[in-house]
C-alpha positions in Angstrom: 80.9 130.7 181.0 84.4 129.0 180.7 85.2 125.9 179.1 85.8 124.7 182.9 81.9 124.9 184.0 80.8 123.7 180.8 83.4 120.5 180.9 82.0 119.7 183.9 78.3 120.7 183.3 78.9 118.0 180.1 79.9 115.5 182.9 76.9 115.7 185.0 74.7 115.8 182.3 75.7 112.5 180.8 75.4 111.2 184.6 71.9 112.4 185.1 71.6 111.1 181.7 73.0 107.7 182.4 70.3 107.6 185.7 67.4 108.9 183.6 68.3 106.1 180.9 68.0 103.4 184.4 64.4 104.4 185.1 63.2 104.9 181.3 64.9 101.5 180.8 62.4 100.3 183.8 59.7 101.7 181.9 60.3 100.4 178.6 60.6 96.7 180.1 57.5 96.8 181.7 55.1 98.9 179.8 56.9 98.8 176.1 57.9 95.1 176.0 54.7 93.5 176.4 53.1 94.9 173.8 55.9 94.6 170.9 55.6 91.2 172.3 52.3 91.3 171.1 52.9 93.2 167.8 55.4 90.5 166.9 52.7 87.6 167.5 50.2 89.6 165.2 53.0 90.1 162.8 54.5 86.5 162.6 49.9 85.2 162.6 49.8 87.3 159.6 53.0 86.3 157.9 53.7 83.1 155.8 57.6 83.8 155.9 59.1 82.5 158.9 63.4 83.4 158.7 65.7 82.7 161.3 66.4 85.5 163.9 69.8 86.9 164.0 69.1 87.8 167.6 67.0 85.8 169.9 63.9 88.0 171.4 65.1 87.5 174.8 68.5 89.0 173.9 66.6 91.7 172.3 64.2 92.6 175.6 67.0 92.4 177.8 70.7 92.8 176.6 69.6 94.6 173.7 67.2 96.5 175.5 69.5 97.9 177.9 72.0 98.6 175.8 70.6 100.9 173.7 69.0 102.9 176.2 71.4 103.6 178.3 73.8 104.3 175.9 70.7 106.9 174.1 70.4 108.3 178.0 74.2 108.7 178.1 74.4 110.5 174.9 70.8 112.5 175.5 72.1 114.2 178.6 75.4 115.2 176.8 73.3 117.4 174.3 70.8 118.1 177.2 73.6 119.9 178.9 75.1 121.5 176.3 71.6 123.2 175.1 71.6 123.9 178.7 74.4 125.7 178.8 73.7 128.1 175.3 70.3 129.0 177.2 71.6 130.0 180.9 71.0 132.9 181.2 69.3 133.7 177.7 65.6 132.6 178.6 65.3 134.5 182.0 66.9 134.8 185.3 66.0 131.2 186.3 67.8 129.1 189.1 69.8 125.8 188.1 67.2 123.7 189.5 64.3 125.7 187.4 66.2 126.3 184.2 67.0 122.6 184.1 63.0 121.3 184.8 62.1 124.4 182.1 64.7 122.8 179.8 63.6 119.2 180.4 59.9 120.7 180.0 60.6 122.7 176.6 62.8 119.8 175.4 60.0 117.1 175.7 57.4 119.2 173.8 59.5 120.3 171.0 61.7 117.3 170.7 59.0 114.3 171.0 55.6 115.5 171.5 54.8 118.0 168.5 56.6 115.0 166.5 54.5 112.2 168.0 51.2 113.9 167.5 52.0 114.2 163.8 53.7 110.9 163.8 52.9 108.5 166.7 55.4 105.8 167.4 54.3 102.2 165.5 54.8 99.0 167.0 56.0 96.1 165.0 54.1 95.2 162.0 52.5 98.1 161.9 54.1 100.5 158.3 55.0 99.3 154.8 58.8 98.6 154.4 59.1 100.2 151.4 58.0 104.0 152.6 60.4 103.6 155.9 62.8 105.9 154.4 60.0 108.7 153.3 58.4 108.1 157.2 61.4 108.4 159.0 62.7 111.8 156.8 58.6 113.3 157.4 59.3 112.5 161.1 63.0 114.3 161.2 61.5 116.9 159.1 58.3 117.6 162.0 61.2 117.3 165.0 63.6 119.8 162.9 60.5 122.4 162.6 59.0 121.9 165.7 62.8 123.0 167.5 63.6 126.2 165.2 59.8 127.0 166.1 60.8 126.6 169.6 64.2 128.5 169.6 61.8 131.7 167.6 58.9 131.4 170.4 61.1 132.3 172.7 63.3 134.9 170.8 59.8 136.5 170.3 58.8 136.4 174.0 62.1 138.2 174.5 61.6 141.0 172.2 57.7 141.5 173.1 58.4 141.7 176.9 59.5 145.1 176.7 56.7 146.3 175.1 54.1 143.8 176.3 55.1 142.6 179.9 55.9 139.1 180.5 52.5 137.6 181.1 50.9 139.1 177.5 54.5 138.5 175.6 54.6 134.8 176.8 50.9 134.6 175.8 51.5 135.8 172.2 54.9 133.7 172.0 53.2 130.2 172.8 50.0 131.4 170.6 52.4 132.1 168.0 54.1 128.6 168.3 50.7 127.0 168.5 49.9 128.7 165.4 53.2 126.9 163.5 52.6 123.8 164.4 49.0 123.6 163.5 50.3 125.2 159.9 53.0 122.1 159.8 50.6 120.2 160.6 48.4 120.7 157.5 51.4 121.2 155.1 53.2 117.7 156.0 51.4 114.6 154.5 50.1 112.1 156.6 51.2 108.8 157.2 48.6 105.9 157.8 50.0 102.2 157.6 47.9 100.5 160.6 46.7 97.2 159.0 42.9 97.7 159.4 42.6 94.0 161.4 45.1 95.2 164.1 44.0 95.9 167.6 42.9 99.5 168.0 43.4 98.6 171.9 47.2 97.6 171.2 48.0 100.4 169.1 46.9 102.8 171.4 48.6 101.1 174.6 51.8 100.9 172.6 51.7 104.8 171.6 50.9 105.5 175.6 53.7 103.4 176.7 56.3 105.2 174.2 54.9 108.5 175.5 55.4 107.5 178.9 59.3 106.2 178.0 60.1 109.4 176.9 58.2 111.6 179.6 60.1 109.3 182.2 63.6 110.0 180.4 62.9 114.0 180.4 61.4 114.4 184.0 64.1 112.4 185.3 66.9 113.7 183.9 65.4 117.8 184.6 65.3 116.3 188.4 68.6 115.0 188.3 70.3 117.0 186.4 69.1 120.4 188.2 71.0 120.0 192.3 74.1 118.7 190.4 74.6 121.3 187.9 73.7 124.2 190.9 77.0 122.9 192.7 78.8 124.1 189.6 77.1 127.1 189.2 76.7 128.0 192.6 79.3 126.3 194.7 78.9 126.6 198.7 81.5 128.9 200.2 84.0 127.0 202.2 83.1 127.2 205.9 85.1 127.7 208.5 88.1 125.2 210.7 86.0 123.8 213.2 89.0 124.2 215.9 90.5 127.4 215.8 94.3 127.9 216.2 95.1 128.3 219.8 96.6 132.0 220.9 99.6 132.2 221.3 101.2 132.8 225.1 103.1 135.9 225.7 106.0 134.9 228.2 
């Protein structure tokens, strides 16, 4: 692959990118905002300091809201694209339209999912201040893991097929990888801030609504993304003049 195809598979990544970030946007406003509304209103019930904000809350559910996930969708489908283009052709003979729905798939699981069920998202008020810094490092920490075990899963697939087939070598890959994580997840410590007075309800309708943010933002951008990177990689062959040249007239 040139640096030609993969300038312009870059492009249309951060373009698929840039639309998945409109629709996840959509679903943060109406399924995420509500309920850090909520969160806030427990927080600021249960707190006796009341400061001034720097940034209004409408600001931040609109303005501030959009900002920061487009410009996350815009930068997303850059490194989308670019993990896209180390894999084509490494992971099977898949079309552009399938490899980019497999990557969008296998990028979902190892990047946010594994993660999430370790470490769910917390709305506001929800996690001591003071352990932020150790929360945020065990969350990179299950994310770095859970990709490596991703990138061996399927260098193992590869090297079993042969001996295996497909069907039994994928079966021992993801049993493998299933295998890692449950072993990560015993090792890590877990984290458990929920005040014991907040809304079971709320907690769980905020974790649902984060999943669904980022299941949006993935599906989208493996839809998107797949028809306009197979015009780079398999551009249409010109077709023909629609009025041919007239013959010319012997005299």
């Amino acid at each position: 692959m040139n640096s030609a195809t993969v300038r312009n598979l870059l492009v249309r990544g951060m373009l698929a990118g840039l639309a998945a970030g409109v629709l996840a946007l959509v679903t943060a406003y109406f399924l995420g905002e509500p309920r850090v509304d909520s969160a806030i209103a427990y927080e600021e019930a249960h707190s006796h300091e009341h400061g001034v904000e720097a940034v209004s809350r409408t600001m931040q559910s609109t303005g501030g809201l959009a900002t920061g996930v487009l410009l996350y969708g815009v930068a997303f489908g850059g490194i989308a694209a670019l993990a896209y283009c180390f894999a084509l052709g490494r992971i099977g003979r898949f079309g552009p339209r399938a490899g980019a729905l497999l990557l969008a798939a296998a990028g979902l699981i190892a990047v946010y999912v594994v993660p999430f069920l370790k470490y769910p998202a917390n709305p506001p008020s929800v996690g001591d201040p003071d352990t932020i810094g150790r929360r945020t490092t065990l969350y990179f920490l299950m994310m770095l893991l859970s990709v490596l075990l991703a990138v061996a899963t399927v260098i193992l697939g590869k090297r079993l097929a042969p001996r295996l087939g497909n069907w039994n070598a994928t079966v021992a890959a993801v049993a493998f990888f299933a295998l890692s994580v449950g072993l990560a997840y015993a090792f890590l410590p877990a984290v458990n801030e929920v005040p014991k007075d907040f809304s079971a309800t709320l907690l769980w309708q905020f974790r649902l609504s984060a999943l669904a943010i980022q299941l949006t933002l993935w599906t989208a951008f493996g839809l998107v993304f797949g028809p306009l990177a197979e015009r780079v990689l398999t551009p249409k062959p010109a077709g023909r003049a629609a009025v041919a040249a007239p013959p010319a007239v012997s005299r």
